[in-house]
N, C-alpha and C positions, 0 to 999 in steps of 0.2 A: 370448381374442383380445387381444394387445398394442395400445394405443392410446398416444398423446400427447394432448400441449395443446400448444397454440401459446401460447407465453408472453408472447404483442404483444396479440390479441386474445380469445385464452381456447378458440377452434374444436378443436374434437376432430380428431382426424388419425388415419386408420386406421396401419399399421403401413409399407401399402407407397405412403404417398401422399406426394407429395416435401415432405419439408420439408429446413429449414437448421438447420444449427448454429452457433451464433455462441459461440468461446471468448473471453473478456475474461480477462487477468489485471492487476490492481492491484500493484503492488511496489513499493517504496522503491528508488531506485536513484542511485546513486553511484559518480565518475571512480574510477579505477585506484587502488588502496593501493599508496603509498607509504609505504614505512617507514624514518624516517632517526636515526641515533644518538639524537640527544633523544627520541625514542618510546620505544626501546629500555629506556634510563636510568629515563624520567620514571617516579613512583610513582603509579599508577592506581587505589591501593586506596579514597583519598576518593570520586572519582567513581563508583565501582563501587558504594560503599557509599551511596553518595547515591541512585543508580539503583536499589535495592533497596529502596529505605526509599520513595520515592514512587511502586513499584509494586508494594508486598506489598498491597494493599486491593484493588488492580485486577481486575479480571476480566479472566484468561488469555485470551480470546478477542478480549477489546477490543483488548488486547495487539498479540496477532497480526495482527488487523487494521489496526495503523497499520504494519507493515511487508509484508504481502502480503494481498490478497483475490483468488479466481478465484470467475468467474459462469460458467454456461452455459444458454445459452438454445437453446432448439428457438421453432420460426418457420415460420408458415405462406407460400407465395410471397408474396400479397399483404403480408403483416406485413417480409418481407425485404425487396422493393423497398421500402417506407417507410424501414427501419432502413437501407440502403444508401443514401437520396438525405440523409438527416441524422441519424448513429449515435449522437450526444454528446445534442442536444439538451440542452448545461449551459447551468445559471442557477445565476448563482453567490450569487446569494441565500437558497437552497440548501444552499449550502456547509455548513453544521452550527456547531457549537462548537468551538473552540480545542479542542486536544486539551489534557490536563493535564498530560501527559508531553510533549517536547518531543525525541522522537528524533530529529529531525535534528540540533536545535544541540548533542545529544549525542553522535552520531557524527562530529561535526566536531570538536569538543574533544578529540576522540582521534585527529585526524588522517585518519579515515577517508575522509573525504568532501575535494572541491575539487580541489586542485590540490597535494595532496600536503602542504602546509603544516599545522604544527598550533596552531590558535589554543587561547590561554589561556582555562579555562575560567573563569564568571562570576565577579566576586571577586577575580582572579588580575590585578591590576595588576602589569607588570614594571617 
């Protein structure tokens, strides 16, 4: 016999008992790439090699999760109406450690990110 859990309060759920699905995805997300001649030009192999070198020790998974995580939750009614009247419940106390990598001001240094503009990366007084 196929069962659940209710991932809010742990209640077993037979197969044909209503429960919810709640999908979360986590992402890095970033304005439109623009790409303008100085992109084109600029030599990107420091930066690259710089990116390589502060995450050969890493763990692949750490990795991928400062750029995408998905959760999926099953939810009994009672556990859904709670998660519907306040789904975040964030304290940003919380919040964790500084990541060691710093993907975003890494994808901005390449232009990726913003408003198309590409700022100089760290070091790079013009």
């Amino acid at each position: 016999m196929v069962t659940y859990r209710c991932d809010g309060c742990g209640k077993e759920l037979a197969r044909n008992d209503l429960r919810y699905t709640v999908k979360i995805d986590v992402h890095a997300t970033y304005d439109k790439l623009v790409v303008g001649l100085v992109d084109l030009v600029r030599d990107h192999r420091a930066e690259m090699l710089s990116l390589i070198e502060r995450l050969k020790d890493k763990d692949p998974a750490e990795i991928e999760e400062t750029v995408y995580k998905g959760f999926e939750l099953d939810l009994c009614p009672a556990c859904q109406r709670a998660y519907i009247q306040n789904p975040l419940q964030f304290h940003p106390e919380q919040g964790g450690p500084e990541p060691a990598v710093d993907i975003d001001r890494f994808l901005r240094s390449l232009g990726v990110a913003g408003s198309g503009r590409t700022e100089p990366p760290a070091g790079d007084e013009a």
